[in-house]
C-alpha positions in Angstrom: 0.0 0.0 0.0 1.8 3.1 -1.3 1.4 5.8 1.6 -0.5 8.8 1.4 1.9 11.4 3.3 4.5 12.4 0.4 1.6 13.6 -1.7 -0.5 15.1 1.3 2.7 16.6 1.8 2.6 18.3 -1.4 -0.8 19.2 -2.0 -0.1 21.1 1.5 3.0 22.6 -0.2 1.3 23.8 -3.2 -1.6 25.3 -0.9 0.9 26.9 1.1 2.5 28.1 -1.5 -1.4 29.7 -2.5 -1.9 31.5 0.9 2.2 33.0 0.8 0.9 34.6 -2.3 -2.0 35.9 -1.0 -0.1 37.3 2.6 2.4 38.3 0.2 0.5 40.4 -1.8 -1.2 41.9 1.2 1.6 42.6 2.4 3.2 45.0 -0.5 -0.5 46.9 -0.5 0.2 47.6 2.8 3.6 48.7 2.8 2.3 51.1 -0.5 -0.1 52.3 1.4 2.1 53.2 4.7 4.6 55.0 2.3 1.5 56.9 0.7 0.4 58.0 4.4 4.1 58.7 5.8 5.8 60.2 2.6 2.9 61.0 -0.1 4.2 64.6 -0.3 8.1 63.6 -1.2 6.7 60.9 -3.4 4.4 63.7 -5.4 8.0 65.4 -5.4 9.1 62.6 -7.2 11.7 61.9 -4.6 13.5 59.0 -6.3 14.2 56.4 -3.1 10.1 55.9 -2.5 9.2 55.9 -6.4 12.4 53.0 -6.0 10.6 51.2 -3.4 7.5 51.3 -5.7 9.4 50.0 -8.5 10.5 46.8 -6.2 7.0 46.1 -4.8 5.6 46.1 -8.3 8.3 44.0 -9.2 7.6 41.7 -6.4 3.8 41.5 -7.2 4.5 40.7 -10.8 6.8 37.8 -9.8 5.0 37.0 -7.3 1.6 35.9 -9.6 4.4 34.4 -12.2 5.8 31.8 -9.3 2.2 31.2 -8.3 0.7 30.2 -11.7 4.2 28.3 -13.0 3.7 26.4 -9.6 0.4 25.9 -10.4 0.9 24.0 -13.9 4.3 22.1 -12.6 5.1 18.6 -12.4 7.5 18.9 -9.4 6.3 22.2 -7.4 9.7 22.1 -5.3 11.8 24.4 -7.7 9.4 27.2 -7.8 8.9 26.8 -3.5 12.5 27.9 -3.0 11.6 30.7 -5.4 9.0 31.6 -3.6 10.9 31.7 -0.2 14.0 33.4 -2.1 11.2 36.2 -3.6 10.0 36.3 0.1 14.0 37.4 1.4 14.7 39.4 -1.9 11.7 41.6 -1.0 12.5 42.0 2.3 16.0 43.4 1.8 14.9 45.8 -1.5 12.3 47.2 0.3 14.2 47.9 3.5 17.6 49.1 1.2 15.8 52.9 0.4 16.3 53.5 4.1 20.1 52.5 4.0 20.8 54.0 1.0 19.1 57.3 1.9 19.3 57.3 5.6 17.3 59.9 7.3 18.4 62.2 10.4 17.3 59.6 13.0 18.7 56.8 11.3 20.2 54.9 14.2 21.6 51.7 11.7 19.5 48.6 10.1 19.7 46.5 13.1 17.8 49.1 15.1 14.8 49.5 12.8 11.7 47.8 13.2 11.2 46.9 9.5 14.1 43.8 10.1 11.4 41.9 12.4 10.4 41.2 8.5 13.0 38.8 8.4 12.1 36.6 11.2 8.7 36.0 9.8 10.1 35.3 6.5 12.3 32.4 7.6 9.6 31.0 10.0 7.4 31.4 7.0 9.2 29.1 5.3 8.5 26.3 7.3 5.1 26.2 6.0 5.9 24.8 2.8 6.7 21.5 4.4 9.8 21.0 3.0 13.0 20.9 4.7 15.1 22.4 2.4 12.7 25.1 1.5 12.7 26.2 5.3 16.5 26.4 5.3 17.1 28.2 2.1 14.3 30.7 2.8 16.0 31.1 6.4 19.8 31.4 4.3 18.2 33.8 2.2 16.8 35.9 5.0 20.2 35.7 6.2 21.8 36.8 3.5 19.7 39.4 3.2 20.2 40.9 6.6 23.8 40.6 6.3 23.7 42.4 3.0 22.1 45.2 4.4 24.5 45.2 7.5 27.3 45.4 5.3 26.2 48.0 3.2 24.6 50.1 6.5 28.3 50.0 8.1 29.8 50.9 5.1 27.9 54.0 4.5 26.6 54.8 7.5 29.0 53.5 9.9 29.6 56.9 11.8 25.8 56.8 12.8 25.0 53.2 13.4 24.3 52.3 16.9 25.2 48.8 17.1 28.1 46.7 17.4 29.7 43.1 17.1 27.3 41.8 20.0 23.9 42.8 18.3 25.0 41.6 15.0 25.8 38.3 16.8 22.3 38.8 18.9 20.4 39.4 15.5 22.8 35.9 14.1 21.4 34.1 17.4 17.9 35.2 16.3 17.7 34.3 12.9 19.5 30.4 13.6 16.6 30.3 15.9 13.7 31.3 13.4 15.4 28.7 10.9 15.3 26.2 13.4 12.0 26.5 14.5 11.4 26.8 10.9 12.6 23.3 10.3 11.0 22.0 13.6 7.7 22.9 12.2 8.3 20.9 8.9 9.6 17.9 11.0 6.7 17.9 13.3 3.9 18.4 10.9 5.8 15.2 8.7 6.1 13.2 12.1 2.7 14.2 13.1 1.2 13.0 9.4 3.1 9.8 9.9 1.9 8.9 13.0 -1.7 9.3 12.1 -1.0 7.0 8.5 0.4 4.5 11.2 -2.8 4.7 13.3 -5.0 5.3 10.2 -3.6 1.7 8.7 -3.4 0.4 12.1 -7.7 0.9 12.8 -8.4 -0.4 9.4 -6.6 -3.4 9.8 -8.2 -3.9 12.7 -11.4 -2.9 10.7 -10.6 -5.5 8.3 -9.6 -8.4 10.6 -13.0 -7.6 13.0 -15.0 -7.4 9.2 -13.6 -11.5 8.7 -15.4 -12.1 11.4 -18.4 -10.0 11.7 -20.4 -8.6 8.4 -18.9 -5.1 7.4 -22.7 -4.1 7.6 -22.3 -5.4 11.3 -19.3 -4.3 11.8 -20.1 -0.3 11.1 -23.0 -0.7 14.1 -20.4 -2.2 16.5 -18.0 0.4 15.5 -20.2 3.4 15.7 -19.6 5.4 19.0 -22.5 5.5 21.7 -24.5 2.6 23.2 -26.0 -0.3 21.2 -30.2 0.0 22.2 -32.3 -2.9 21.0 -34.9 -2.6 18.6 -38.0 -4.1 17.0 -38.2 -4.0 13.3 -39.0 -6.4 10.3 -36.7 -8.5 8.7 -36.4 -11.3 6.6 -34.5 -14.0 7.7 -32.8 -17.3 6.4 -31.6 -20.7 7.5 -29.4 -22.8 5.4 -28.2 -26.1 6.5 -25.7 -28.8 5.0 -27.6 -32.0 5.1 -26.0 -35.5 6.2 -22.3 -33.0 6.6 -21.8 -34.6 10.5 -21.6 -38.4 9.5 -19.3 -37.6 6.5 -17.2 -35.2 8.6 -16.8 -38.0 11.0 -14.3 -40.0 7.8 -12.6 -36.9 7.1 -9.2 -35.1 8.0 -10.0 -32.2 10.0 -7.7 -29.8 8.0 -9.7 -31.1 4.3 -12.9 -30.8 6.5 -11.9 -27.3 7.2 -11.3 -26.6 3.5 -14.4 -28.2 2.2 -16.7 -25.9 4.5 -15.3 -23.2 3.4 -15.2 -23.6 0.0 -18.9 -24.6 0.2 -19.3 -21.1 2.1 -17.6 -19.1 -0.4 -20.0 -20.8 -3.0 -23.3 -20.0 -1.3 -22.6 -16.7 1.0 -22.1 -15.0 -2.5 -25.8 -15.3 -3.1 -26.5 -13.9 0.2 -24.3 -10.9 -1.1 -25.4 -10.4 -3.7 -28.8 -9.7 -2.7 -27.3 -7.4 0.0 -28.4 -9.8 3.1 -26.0 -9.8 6.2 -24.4 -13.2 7.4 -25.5 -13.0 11.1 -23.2 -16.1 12.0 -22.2 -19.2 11.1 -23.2 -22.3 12.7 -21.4 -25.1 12.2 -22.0 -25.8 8.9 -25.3 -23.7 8.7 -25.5 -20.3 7.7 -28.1 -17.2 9.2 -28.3 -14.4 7.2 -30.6 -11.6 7.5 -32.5 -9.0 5.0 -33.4 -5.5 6.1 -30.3 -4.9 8.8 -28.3 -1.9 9.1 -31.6 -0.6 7.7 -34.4 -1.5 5.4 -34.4 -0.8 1.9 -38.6 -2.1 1.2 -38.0 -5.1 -0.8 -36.2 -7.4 1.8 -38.7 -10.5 1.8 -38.0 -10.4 -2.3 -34.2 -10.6 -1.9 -34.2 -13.4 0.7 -36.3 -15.6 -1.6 -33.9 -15.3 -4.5 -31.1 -15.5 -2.3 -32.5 -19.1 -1.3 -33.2 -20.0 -4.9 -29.7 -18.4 -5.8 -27.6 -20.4 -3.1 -29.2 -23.6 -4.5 -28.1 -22.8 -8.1 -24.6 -22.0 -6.1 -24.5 -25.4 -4.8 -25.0 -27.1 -8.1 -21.9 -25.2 -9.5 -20.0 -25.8 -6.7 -20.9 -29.9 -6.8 -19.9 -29.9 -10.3 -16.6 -28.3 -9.2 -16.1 -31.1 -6.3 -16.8 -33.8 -8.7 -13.9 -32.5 -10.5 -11.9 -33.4 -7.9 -13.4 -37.1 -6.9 -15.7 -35.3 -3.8 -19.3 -36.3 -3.3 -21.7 -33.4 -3.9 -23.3 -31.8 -0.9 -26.6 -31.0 -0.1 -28.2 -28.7 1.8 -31.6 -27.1 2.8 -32.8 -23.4 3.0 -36.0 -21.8 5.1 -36.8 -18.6 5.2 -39.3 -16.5 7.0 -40.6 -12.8 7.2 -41.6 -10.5 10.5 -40.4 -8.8 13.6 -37.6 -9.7 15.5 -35.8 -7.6 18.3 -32.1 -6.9 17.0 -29.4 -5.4 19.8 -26.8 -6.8 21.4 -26.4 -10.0 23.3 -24.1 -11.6 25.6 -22.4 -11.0 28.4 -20.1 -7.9 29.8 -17.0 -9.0 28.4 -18.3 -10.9 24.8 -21.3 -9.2 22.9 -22.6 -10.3 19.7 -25.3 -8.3 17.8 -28.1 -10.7 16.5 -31.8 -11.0 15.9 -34.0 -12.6 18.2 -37.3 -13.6 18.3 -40.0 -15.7 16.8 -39.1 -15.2 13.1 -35.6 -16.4 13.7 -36.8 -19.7 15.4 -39.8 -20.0 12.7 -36.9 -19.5 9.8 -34.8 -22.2 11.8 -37.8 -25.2 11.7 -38.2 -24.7 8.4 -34.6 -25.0 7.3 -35.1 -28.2 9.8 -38.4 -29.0 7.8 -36.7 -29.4 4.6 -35.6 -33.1 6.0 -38.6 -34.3 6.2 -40.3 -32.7 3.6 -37.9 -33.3 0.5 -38.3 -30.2 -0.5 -34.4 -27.9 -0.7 -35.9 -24.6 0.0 -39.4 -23.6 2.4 -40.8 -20.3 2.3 -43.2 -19.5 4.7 -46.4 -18.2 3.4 -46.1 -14.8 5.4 -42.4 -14.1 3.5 -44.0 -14.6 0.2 -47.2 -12.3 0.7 -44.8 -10.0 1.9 -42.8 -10.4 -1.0 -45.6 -10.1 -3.7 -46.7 -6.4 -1.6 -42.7 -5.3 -2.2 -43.5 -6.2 -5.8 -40.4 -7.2 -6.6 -38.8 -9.8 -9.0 -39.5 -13.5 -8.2 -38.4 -17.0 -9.2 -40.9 -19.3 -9.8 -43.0 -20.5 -6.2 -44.9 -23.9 -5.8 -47.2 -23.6 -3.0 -46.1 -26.9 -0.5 -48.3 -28.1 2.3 -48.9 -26.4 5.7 -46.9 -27.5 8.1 -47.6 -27.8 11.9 -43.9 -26.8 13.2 -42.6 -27.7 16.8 -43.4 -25.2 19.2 -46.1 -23.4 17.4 -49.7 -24.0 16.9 -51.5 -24.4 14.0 -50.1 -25.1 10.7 -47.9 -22.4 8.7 -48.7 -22.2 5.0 -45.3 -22.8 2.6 -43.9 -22.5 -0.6 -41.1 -24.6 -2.0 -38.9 -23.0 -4.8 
């Protein structure tokens, strides 16, 4: 399974990218408009160091739109990041060198002006890209930048500045620190994606190993937050049942026994499938399934009868397969019934299973039972197919059977066999 993070990573990079344009953008309409409210009368003079500072923000904007599209259409985004951090630091110096190169009265030297706390945010900016290198070369640049203006401010201005060797090293101490917590940020956002891929894959395997053993329909109830309440609603259910499986398990190997089950389960669960009904257990070699749970979709009595009719044409296909390979065929018998039933969970405070109970269940059960004595390979009870004709749904052809008087119930229940 390829992991997810490196291209998260990216799609956060490129977005990044996205908002730094934006902030960048806001930020150069701002600093126009403080040098309109602070200097609009020398720049209607055409006093050339603000009309410079004009031409660099205008500059800026223009490259600023050209990084964002090309970034935009690229294949690898990376190359036009580190532009995007370098435009970030190349700003920040030209728009900060007018005031070096034309110093006012009160200049006091670069490292005093508030303007260099630009910097700082640049290279901590940088981080947000999620790249390592990009948050070290924008922190370089800023770097470079601030050293370029030192220079250049001790050079021309030296008999004004009022800073030495230990706020140069101060401003140095600054800076590493703003590139390192730079970096941190990239690392921790990487280690932080990591650990939730980990935890991600670790829950669905967990998913996907409880889902071998419960139906995934199951499954999403149990895993749902909150407590499990019991409810009444209608379902159909059905019973299938291998027939005469004990005495020939009795003469074979238990690891071929094992393999034969389940390769008659795989043949005749399919049909349960496919008509969207939910394996409820296994017993043995019987099957439960039940129609209409999570929820019900209005046609579930019509989808258990075909999935009876359908796991029989299963079982043919799957005997011709085991004749193949010198193995009796199998039979089997299928009852299903229609009602209410109470479905919650059961058990005991340490081992729950969610199930259906009631009288539909056990009625489904004696006629799976019935089909011994009756010869018949699937039963429908008469209330599963009236309910079935109301749904109006798509039937195989029905034979009505005999009533049958079923233990534990009065009267006689009126069948169908299919």
């Amino acid at each position: 399974m390829t992991s997810p993070v490196p291209g998260l990573l990216q799609d956060a990079a490129a977005d990044a990218g996205v908002i730094t344009h934006r902030v960048r953008m806001t930020f150069l309409v701002l600093v126009f408009l403080r040098l309109l409210v602070y200097a609009g009368d020398e720049m209607l003079a055409g006093v050339f160091k603000h009309w410079l500072t004009v031409g660099f923000m205008v500059g800026g904007m223009v490259a600023s739109v050209a990084i964002v599209r090309a970034q935009a259409r690229a294949a690898d985004r990376q190359p036009w990041l580190l532009a995007g951090v370098l435009l970030d630091a190349t700003l920040a110096t030209l728009i900060i060198l007018p005031s070096v190169l034309w110093p006012r009265e009160a200049h006091l030297g670069v490292l005093r002006a508030p303007d260099l706390l630009i910097f700082p945010i640049v290279a901590i900016g940088a981080g947000i890209r999620m790249s390592r290198q990009v948050a070290v070369v924008g922190g370089l640049g800023s770097m470079a930048g601030i050293a370029a203006l030192v220079a250049l401010d001790l050079t021309r201005n030296g008999a004004v500045v009022r800073y030495g060797p230990s706020e140069i090293l101060l401003t140095t101490v600054l800076m590493v620190g703003a590139i390192l917590l730079s970096v941190g940020l990239v690392v921790f956002v990487q280690g932080l994606l990591a650990r939730v891929e980990r935890e991600a894959r670790r829950a669905q395997q967990l998913r996907d190993r409880f889902g071998a053993y419960v139906a995934e329909e199951l499954a999403d109830i149990l895993l749902a937050p909150g407590r499990l309440e019991p409810r009444r609603c209608e379902v159909a259910v059905l019973f299938s049942d291998l027939r005469g499986f004990t005495s020939y398990s009795q003469a074979t190997a238990p690891d071929a026994l094992v393999d034969e089950l389940n390769a008659y389960f795989e043949a005749v669960v399919s049909a349960v499938r496919a008509e969207r009904g939910v394996v409820d257990k296994y017993i043995g070699d019987a099957v439960m399934a039940v129609f209409g749970l999570p929820e019900s979709h209005g046609d579930e009595a019509c989808r258990a009868i075909r999935a009876a009719v359908a796991m029989q044409a299963a079982l043919e296909r799957h005997n011709a397969v085991r004749a193949e390979h010198g193995l009796p065929p199998l039979a089997q018998g299928v009852g299903v019934h229609f009602g209410e039933v109470v479905a919650g969970p059961v058990g005991t405070a340490d081992r729950v299973q969610f199930t259906v109970l009631g009288d539909t269940v056990n009625v489904a059960a004696r006629l799976e039972a019935a089909t011994k004595t009756t010869g018949a390979s699937v039963l429908i009870s008469g209330a599963a197919v009236e309910k079935a004709r109301q749904e109006g749904g798509a039937l195989p052809d029905l034979v009505e059977g005999e009533a049958l008087e079923l233990r534990g119930r009065e009267g006689r229940l009126p069948t169908f066999r299919a």
